[in-house]
C-alpha positions in Angstrom: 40.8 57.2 61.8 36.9 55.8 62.3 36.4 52.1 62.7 34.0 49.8 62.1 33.7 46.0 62.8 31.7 44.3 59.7 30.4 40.5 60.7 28.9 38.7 57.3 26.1 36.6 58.5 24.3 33.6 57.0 22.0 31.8 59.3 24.1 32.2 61.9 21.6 33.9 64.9 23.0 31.7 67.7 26.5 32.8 66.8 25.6 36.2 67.0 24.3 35.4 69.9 27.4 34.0 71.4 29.9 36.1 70.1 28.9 39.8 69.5 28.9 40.7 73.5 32.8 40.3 73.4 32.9 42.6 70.6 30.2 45.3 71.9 32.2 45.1 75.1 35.7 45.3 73.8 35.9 47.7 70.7 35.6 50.9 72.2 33.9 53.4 69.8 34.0 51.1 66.7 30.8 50.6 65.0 29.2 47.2 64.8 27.7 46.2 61.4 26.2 43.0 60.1 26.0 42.4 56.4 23.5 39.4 56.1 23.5 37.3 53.0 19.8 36.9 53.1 19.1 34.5 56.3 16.1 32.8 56.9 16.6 32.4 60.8 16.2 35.0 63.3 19.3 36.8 62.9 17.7 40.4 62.3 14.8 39.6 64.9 17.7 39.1 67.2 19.7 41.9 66.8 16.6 44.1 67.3 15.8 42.9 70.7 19.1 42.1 71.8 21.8 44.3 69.9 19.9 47.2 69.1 23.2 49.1 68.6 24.6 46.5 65.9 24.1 48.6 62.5 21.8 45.7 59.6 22.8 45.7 56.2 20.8 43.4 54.2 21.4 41.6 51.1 19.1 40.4 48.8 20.8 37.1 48.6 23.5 34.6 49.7 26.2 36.5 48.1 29.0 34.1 49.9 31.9 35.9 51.4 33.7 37.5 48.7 30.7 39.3 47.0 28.7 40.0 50.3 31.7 41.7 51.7 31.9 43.4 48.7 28.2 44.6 48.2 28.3 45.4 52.2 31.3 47.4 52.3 30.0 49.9 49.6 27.1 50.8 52.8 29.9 51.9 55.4 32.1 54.8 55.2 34.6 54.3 57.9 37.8 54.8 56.7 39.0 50.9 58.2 37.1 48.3 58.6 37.7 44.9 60.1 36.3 41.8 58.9 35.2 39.5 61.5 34.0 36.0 61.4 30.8 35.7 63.5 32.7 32.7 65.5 35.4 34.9 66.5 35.7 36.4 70.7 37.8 39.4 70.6 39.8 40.2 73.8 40.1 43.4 75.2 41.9 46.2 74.0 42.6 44.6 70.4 41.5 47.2 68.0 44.0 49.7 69.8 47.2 48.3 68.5 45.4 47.5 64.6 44.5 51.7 64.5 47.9 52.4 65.6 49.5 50.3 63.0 47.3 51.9 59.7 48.1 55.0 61.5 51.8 54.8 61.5 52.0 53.0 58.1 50.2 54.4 55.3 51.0 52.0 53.0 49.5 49.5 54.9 46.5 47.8 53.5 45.6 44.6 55.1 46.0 43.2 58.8 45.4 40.7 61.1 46.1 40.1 64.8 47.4 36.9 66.3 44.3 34.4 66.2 44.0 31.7 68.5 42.4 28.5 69.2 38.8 29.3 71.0 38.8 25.5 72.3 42.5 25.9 73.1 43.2 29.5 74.1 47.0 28.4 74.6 47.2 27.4 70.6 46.9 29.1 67.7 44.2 29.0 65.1 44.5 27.1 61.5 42.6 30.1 60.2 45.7 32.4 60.2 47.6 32.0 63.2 50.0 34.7 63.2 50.0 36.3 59.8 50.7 34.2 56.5 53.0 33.0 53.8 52.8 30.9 50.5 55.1 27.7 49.7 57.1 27.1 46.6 54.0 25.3 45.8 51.6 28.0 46.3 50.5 26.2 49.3 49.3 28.0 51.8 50.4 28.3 55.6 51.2 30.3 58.7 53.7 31.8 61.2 52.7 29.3 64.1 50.9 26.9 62.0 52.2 24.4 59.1 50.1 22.3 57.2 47.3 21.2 60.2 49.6 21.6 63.4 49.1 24.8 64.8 51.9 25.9 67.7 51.5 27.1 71.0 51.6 30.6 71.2 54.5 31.6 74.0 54.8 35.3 72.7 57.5 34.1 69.6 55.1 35.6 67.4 54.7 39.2 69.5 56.3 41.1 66.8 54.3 43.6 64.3 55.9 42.1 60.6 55.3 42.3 57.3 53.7 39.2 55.4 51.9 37.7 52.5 48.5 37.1 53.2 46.2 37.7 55.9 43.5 35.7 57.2 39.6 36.3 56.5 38.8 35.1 59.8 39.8 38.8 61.3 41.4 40.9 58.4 41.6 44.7 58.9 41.6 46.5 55.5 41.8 50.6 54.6 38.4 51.1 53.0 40.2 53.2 50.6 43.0 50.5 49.2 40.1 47.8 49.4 38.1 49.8 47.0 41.3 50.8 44.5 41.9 46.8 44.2 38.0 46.1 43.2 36.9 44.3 46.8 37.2 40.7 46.4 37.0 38.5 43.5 33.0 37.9 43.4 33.7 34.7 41.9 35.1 33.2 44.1 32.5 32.6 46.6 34.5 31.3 49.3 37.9 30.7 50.3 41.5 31.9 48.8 39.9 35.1 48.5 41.9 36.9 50.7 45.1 35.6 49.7 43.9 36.8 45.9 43.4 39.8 47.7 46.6 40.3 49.5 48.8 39.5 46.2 47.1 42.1 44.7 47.6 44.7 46.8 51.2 43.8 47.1 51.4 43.7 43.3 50.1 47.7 43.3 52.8 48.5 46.6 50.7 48.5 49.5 51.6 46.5 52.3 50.1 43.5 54.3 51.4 43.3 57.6 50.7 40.8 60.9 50.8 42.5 64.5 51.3 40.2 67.6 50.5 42.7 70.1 46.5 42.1 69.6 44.4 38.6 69.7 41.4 37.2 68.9 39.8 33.3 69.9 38.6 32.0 66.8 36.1 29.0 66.8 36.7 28.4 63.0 34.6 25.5 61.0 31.7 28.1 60.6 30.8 27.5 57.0 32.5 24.4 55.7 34.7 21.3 57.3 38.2 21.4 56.9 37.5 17.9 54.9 34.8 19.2 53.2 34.9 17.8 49.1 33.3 21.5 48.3 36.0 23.5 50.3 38.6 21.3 48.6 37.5 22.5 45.4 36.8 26.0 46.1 40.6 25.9 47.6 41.9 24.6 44.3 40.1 26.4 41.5 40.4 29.7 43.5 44.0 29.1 44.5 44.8 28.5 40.7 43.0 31.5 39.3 44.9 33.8 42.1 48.2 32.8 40.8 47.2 33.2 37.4 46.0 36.5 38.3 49.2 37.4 40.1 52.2 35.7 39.5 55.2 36.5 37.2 55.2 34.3 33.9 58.4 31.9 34.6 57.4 31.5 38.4 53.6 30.9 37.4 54.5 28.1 35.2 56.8 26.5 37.6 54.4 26.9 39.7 51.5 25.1 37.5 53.8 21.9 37.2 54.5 21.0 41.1 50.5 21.6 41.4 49.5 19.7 39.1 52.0 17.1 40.1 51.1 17.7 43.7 47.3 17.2 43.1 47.9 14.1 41.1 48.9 12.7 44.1 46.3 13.8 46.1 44.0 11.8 43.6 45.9 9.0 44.0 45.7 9.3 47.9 41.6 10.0 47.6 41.3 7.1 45.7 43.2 4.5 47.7 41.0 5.9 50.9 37.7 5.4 48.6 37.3 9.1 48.6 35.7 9.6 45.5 33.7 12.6 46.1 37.1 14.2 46.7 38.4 12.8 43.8 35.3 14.4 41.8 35.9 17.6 43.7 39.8 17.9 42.1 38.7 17.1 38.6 35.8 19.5 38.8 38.2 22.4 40.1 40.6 22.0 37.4 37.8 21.5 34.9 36.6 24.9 35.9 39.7 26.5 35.7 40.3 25.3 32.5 37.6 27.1 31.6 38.0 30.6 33.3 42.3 30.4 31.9 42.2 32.4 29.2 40.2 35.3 30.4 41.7 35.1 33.6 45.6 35.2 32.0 44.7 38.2 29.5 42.7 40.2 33.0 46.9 40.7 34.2 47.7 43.5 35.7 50.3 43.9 38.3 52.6 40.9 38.9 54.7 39.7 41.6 58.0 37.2 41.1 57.9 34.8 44.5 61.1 34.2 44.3 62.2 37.3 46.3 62.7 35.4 49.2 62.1 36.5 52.5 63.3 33.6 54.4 65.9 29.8 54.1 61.9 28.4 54.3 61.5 29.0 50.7 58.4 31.1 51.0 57.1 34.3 49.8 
């Protein structure tokens, strides 16, 4: 199985800088792209000087994540490729155990390693953690982090295990199953796209799987703060249209009430902290999901119920 390592830049020369010795160093014969959403620094400049072994794939344009991945990928024919954030230090030895697990289960069509904390090595990462699940609610979190506290990692989460959703930060996908699914949604720009990814493939009976036995340090606030009004909005429309996209009828409606209910409150709480560009952020994310609904209900295709349970945590 050939692998490549695909880093989606965007004005981001002095991470490249930083961060792609660690991965020429530790990914053995893996080739090393960069998919650039049209930068204006020195990002090429530097990989010609410094990284002459680092593969460019241009883009025309800022495509944002989902579509520059997805306009990227179609210009490398390994059969798995990993998708690395360019704030991300890989350690060594941590493509061997990712290979092995696509090797031994073909159904497999996402992964991610354990990521950690970069500033706290001991910690995991918010970005991930240790492979991901989805609330009741729809609400996103991780094995070794719930809402913002993130654990300490002392091997509990060593185990290779099937689970929902795997982070972007570092998320190994079969070229083949990535291109079956469609890539990601273009729309979505940025974030929620891999979890729109991951139910997808689950809905069509591939697998999406964690594997503790390989790490990487992740930095993480790369592209937008975790307070950010714009990545609260991106988080809400796009969470939305995923479950619209993927969820069984009875569960998706449920699931549209303790949202909206849930949101409400977090209006309230915006307001009462004179957040109001947060406030605007909500209002503009259901506003355009209002407006993407119907197209998005009648685009169904394969459906998953949640309620299969996998744990007393309520999650799927």
């Amino acid at each position: 199985m050939s692998l490549a390592i695909a880093i989606l830049n965007y004005n981001g020369a002095d991470l490249l800088k930083r961060f792609l010795p660690s991965v020429l160093q530790h990914s053995g014969t893996a080739t090393i792209y960069v998919i650039d959403n049209a930068s204006t620094d020195h990002s090429k400049a530097l990989l010609e000087a410094d990284f002459p072994t680092v593969k460019w794939v241009g883009l025309d344009q800022n495509y944002g994540y989902a579509e520059g991945y997805n306009k990227g990928i179609t210009q490398i024919d390994e059969t798995l490729i990993c998708l690395l954030n360019s704030d991300v230090e890989v350690t060594a030895n941590w493509t061997i155990p990712m290979v092995a697990l696509f090797d031994a289960q073909p159904l497999a069509a996402m992964a991610q390693p354990k990521i950690k904390d970069l500033t706290k090595p001991d910690y995991f990462e918010y970005a991930g953690a240790a492979g991901g699940y989805l609330d009741l609610m729809g609400l996103p979190y991780c094995r070794g982090r719930v809402g913002k506290t993130c654990e300490r990692d002392t091997g509990q989460y060593n185990d290779t295990v099937q689970v929902t959703w795997v982070s972007g930060a570092c998320l190994f996908v079969r070229k083949e199953a990535f291109t079956t699914l469609g890539g990601f949604d273009p729309s979505f720009f940025m974030h929620f796209e891999e979890i729109d990814l991951c139910l997808r493939a689950k809905g069509m009976g591939y697998q999406v799987w964690a594997v503790g036995t390989s790490e990487v340090l992740h930095l993480g606030g790369g592209s937008l703060a975790t307070e950010s009004p714009r990545k609260l909005y991106y988080n809400i429309r796009n969470s939305l249209l995923t479950y619209t996209k993927n969820l069984a009828l009875l569960p998706l409606l449920w699931l549209y009430v303790v949202r909206a209910a849930f949101d409400t409150t977090l209006v309230l709480y915006f307001m009462l902290q004179l957040k109001f560009d947060h406030v605007h952020a909500i209002i503009r994310a259901y506003d355009a999901f209002s407006e993407r609904f119907r197209t998005t209900f009648q685009a169904r295709k394969h459906t998953l119920n949640p309620l299969q349970l996998f744990s007393i945590l309520l999650r799927f």
